[in-house]
C-alpha positions as semicolon CSV with decimal commas, in nm:
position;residue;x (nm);y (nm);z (nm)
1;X;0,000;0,000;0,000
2;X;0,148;0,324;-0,092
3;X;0,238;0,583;0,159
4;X;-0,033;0,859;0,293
5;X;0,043;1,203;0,162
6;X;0,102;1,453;0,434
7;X;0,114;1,880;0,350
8;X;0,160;2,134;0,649
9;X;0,010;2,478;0,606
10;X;-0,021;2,737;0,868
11;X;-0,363;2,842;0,981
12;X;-0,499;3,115;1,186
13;X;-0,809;3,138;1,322
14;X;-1,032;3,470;1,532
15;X;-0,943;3,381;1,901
16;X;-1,304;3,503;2,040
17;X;-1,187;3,440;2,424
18;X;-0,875;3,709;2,399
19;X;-0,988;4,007;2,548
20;X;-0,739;4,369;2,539
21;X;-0,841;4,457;2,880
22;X;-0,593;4,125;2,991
23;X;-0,273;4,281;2,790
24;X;-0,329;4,635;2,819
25;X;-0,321;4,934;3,085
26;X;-0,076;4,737;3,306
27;X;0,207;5,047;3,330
28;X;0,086;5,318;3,552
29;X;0,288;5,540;3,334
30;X;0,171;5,835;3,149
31;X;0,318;5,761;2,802
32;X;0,247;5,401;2,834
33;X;-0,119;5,440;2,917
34;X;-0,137;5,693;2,616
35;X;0,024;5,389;2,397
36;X;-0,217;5,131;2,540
37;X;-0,522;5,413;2,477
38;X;-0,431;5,410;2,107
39;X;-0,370;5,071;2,090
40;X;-0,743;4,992;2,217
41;X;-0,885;5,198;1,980
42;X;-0,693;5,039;1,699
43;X;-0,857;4,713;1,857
44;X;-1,242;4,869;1,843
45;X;-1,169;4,963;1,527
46;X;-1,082;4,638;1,375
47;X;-0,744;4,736;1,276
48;X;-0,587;4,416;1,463
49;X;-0,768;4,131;1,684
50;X;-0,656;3,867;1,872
51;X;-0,552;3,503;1,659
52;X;-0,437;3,146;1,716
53;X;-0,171;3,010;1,543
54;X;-0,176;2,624;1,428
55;X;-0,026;2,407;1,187
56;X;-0,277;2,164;1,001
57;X;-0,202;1,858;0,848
58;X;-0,388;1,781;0,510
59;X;-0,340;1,426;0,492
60;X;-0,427;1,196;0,184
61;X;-0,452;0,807;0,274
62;X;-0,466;0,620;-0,040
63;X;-0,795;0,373;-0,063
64;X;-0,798;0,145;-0,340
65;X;-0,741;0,376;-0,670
66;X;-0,856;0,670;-0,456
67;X;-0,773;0,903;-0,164
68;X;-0,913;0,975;0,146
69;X;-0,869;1,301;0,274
70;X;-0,854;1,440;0,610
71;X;-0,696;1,703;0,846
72;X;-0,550;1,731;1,153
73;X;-0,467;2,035;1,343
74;X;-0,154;2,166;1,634
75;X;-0,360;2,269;1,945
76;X;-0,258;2,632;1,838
77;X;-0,092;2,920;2,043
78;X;-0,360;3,200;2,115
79;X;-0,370;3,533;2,238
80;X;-0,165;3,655;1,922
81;X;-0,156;4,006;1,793
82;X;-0,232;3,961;1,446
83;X;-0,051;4,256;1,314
84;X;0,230;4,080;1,519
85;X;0,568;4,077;1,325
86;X;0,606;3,809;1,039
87;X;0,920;3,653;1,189
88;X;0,720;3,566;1,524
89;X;0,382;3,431;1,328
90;X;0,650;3,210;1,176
91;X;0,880;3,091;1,510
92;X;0,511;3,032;1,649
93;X;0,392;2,844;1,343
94;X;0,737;2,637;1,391
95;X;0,655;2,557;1,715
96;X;0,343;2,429;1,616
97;X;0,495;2,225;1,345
98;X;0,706;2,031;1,560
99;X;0,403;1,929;1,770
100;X;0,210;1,826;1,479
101;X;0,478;1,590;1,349
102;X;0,455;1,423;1,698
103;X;0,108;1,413;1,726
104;X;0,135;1,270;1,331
105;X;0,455;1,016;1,487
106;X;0,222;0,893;1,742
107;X;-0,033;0,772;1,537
108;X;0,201;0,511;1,387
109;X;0,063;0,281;1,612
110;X;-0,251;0,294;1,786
111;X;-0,520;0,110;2,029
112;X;-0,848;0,026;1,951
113;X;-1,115;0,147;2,225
């Protein structure tokens, strides 16, 4: 049987449970509270939000003269600024990489329930 067919992509997705108010106003000062003020309002205004960051597995299993196809996803890193730098998006993405080729590793052998 041939070998399934495995491509990693990086996927983001809205992170709903990140809230601004958690990140922001935590320097008393003056100039940082002005930073965090227009940062917030960048925020209301939809010019960034809050993102996880996952790797996902898009997996083709060979079946008779045909394919199967499926996905599996990293359990993501969340609470991401998604105007964050491109550099970090990637080292995150990286991250999540590695743990999706375990979590692929360990399904090399398996247990019926």
């Amino acid at each position: 049987m041939p070998n399934a067919l495995v491509k990693i992509v990086r996927r983001f997705a809205a992170d709903a449970d990140a809230n601004p108010d958690d990140k922001l106003f935590n320097d008393p000062s003056p100039e940082a509270q002005a930073a965090d003020r227009a940062r917030l309002a960048a925020y209301v205004h939809g010019q960034w939000a809050y993102i996880g960051v996952m790797a996902a597995a898009e997996i083709r299993i060979p079946y008779g003269k045909d394919f199967i196809v499926t996905e599996i996803e990293s359990p993501g890193l969340w609470g991401i600024e998604s105007d964050s730098d491109e550099d970090y998006l990637n080292s995150v993405f990286e991250d999540e990489k590695k743990t999706l080729l375990d979590m692929l590793e360990s399904l090399k052998t398996f247990e019926m329930e």
